[in-house]
Backbone as a printed PyTorch tensor [residue, N CA C, xyz], in Angstrom:
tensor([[[ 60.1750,  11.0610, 127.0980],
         [ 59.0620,  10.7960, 127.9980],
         [ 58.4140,  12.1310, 128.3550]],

        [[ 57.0580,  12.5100, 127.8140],
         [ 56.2500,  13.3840, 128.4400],
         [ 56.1390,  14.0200, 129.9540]],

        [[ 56.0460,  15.0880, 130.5010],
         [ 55.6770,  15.1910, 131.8550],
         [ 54.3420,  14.4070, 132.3010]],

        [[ 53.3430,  14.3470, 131.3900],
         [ 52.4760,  13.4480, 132.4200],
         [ 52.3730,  12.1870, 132.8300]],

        [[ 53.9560,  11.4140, 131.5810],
         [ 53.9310,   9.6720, 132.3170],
         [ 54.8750,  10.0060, 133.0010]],

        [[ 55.8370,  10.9500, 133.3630],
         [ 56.7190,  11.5540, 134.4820],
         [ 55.6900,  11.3460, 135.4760]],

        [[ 54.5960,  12.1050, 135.7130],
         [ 53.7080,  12.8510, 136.6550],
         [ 53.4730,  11.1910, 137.4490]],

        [[ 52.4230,  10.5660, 136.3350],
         [ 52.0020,   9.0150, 136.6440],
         [ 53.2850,   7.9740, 136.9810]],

        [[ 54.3770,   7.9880, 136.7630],
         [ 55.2790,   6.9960, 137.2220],
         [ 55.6940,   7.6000, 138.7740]],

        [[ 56.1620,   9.3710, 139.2660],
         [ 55.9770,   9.5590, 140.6320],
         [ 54.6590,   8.9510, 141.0460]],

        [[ 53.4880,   9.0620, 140.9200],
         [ 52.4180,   8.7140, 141.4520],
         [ 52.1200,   7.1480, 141.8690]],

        [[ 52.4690,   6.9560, 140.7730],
         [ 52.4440,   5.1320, 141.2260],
         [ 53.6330,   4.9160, 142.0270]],

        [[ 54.9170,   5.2030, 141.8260],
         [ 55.6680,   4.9040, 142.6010],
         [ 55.5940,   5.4100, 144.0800]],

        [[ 55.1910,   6.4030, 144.6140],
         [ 54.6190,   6.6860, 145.7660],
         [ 53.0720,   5.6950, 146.4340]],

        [[ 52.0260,   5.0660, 145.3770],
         [ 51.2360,   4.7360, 145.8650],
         [ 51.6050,   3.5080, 146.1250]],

        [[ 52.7800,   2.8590, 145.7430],
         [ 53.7600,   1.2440, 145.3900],
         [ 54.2130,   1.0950, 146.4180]],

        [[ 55.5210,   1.8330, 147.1820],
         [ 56.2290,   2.1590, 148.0480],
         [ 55.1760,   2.4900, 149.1440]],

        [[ 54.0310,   3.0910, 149.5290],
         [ 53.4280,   2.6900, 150.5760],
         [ 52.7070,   1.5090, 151.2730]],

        [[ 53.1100,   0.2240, 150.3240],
         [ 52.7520,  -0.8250, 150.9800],
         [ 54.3350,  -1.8520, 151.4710]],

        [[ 55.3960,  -1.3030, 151.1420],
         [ 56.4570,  -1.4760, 151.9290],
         [ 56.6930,  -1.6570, 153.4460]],

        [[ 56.1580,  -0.4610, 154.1620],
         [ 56.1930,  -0.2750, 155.7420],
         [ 55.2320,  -2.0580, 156.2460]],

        [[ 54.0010,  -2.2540, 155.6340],
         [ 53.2720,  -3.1740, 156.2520],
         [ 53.3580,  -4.5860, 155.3570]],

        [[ 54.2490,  -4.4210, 154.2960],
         [ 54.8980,  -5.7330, 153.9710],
         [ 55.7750,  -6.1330, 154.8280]],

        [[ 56.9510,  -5.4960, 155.5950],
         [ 58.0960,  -5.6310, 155.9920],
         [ 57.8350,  -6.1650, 157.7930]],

        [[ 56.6380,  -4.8020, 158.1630],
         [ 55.9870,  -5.4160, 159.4720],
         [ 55.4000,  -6.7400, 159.5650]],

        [[ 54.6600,  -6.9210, 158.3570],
         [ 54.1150,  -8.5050, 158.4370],
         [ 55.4130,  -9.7660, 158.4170]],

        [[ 55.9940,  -9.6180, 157.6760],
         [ 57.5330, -10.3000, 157.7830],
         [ 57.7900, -10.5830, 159.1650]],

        [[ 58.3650,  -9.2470, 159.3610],
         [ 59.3050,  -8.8460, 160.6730],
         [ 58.5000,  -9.8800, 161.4940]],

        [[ 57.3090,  -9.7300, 162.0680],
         [ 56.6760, -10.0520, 163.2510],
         [ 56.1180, -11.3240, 163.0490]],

        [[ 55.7670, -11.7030, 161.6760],
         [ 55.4160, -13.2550, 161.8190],
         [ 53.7310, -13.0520, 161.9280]],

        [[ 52.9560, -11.9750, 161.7300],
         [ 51.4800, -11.7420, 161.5890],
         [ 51.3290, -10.8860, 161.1350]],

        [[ 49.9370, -10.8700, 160.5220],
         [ 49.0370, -10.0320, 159.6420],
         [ 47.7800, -10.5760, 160.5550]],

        [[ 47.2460, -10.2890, 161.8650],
         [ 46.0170, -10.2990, 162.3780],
         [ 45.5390,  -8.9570, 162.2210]],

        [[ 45.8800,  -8.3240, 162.2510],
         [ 45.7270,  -6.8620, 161.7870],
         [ 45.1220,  -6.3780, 160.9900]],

        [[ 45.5010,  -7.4260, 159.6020],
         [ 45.1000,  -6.7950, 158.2430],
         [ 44.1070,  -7.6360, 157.8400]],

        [[ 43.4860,  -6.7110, 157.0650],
         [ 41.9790,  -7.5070, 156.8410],
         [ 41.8900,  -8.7130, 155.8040]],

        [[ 41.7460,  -9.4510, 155.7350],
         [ 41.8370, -10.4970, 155.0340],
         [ 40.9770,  -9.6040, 153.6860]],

        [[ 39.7140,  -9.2710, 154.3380],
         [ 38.9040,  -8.9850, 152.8590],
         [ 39.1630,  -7.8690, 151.9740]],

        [[ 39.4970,  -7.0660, 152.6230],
         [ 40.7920,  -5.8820, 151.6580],
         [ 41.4580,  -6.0300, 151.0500]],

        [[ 42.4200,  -7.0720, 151.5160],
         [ 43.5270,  -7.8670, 150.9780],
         [ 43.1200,  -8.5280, 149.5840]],

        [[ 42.0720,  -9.2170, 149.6410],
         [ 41.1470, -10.0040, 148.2560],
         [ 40.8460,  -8.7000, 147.8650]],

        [[ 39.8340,  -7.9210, 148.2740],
         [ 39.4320,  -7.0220, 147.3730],
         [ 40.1070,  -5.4590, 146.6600]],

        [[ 41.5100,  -5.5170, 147.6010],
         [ 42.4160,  -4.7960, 146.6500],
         [ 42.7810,  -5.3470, 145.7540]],

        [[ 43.6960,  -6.1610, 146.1100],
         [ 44.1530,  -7.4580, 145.0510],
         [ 43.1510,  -7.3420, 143.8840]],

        [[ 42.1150,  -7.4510, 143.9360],
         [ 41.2860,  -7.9010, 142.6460],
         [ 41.1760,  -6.4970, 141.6450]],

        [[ 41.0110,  -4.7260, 142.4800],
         [ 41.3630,  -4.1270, 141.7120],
         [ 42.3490,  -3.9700, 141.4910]],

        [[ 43.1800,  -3.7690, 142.2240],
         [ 44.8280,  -3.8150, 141.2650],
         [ 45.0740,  -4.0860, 140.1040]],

        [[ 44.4660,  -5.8000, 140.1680],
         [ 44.7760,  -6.9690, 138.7410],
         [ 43.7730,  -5.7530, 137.6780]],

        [[ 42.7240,  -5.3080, 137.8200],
         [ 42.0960,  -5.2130, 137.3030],
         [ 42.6880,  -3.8810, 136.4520]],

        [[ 43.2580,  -2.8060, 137.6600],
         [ 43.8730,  -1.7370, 137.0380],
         [ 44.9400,  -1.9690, 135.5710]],

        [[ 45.8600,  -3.1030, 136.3030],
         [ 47.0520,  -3.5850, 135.4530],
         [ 46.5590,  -3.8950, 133.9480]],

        [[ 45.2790,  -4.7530, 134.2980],
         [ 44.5220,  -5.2820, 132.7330],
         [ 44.1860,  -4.1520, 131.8650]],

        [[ 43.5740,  -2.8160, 132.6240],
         [ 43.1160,  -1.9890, 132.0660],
         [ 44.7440,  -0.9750, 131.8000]],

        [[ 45.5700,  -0.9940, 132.1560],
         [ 46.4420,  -0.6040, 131.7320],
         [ 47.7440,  -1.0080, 130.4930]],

        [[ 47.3870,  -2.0860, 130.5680],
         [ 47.8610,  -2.8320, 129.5040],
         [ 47.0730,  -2.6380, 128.0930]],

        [[ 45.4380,  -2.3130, 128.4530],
         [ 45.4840,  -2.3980, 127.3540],
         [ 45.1900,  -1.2220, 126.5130]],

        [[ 45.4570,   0.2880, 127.7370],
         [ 46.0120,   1.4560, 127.0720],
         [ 47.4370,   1.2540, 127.2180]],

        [[ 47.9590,   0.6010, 127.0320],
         [ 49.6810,   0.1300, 126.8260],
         [ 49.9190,   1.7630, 127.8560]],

        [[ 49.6680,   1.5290, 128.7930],
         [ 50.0210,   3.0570, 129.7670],
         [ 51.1260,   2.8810, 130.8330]],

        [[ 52.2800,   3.1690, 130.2300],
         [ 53.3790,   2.1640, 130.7620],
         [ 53.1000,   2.7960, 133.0280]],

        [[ 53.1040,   3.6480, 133.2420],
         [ 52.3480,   4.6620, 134.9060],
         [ 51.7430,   3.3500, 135.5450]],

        [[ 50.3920,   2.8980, 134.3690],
         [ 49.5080,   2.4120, 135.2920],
         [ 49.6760,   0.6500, 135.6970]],

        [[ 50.8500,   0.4840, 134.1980],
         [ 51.2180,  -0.9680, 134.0910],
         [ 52.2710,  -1.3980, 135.5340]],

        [[ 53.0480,  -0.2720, 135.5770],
         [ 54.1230,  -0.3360, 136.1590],
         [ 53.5350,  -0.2580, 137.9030]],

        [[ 52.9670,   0.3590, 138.3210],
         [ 52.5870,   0.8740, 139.2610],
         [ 51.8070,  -0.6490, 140.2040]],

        [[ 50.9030,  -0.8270, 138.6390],
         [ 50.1170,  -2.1100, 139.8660],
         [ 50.7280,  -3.4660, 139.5900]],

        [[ 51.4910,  -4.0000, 138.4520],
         [ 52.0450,  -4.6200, 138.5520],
         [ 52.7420,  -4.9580, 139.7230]],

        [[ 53.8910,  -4.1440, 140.7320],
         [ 54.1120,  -4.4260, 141.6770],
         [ 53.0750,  -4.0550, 142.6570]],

        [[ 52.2970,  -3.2040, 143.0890],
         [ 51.7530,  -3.7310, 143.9350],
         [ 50.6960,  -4.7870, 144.4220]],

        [[ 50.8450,  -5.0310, 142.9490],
         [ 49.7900,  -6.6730, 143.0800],
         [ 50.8680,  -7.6620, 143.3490]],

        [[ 52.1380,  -7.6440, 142.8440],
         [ 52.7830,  -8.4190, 143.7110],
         [ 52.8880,  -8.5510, 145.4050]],

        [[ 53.2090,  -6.8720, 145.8110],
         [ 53.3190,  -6.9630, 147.1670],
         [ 52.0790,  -7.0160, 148.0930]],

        [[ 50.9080,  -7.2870, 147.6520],
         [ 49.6800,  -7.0550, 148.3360],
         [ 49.5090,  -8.7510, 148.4590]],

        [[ 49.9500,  -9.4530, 147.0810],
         [ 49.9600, -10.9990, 146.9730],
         [ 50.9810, -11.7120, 147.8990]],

        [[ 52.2510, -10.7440, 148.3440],
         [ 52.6100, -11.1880, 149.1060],
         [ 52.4530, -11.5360, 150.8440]],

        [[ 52.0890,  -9.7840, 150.8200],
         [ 50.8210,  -9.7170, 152.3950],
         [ 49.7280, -11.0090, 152.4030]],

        [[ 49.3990, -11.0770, 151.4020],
         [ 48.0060, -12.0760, 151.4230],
         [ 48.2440, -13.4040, 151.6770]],

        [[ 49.7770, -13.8830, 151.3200],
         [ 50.3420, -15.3720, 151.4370],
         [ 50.5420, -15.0280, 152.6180]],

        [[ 50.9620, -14.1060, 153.2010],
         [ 51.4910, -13.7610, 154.7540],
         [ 50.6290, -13.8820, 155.8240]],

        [[ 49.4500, -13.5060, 155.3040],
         [ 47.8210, -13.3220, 156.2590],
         [ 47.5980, -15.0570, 156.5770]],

        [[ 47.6630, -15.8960, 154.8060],
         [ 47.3300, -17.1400, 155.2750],
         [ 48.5560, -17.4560, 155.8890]],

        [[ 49.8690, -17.8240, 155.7560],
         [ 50.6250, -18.8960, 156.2000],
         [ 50.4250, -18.4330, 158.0630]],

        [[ 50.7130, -17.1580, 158.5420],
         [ 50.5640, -17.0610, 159.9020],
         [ 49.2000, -16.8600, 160.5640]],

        [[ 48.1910, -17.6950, 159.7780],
         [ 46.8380, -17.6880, 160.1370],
         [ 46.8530, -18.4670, 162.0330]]])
């Protein structure tokens, strides 16, 4: 493995791991009034979008990176609706 998908897998994994703290708060507390609903859609949508575009430079950094955080942003977002 090269230093620069070294470089890009720290990077994503740091930009991944910062949606941890306000996944765990939304849990914990039972709300997301806080968080913006439309952020939430409109991250979400680049994320997916990053992942697509990373897939199809087979760029394992950029695959890896938004893959989960399109999970955990999808999870905030089920969180926003169910404690609407």
């Amino acid at each position: 493995m090269d230093s620069v998908t070294i470089l890009g897998l720290i990077a994503g994994t740091l930009t991944t791991i910062a949606f941890l703290p306000q996944l765990f708060k939304t849990w914990q507390s039972k709300s997301a009034k806080d968080v913006s609903l439309g952020m939430l859609m409109i991250f979400s949508t680049g994320v997916f979008l990053w992942l697509i575009y990373g897939i199809y430079l087979q760029a394992l950094p950029i695959i890896l990176a938004n893959l989960i955080t399109l999970i955990f942003n999808l999870i905030i977002l089920g969180l926003k609706i169910r404690y609407r």
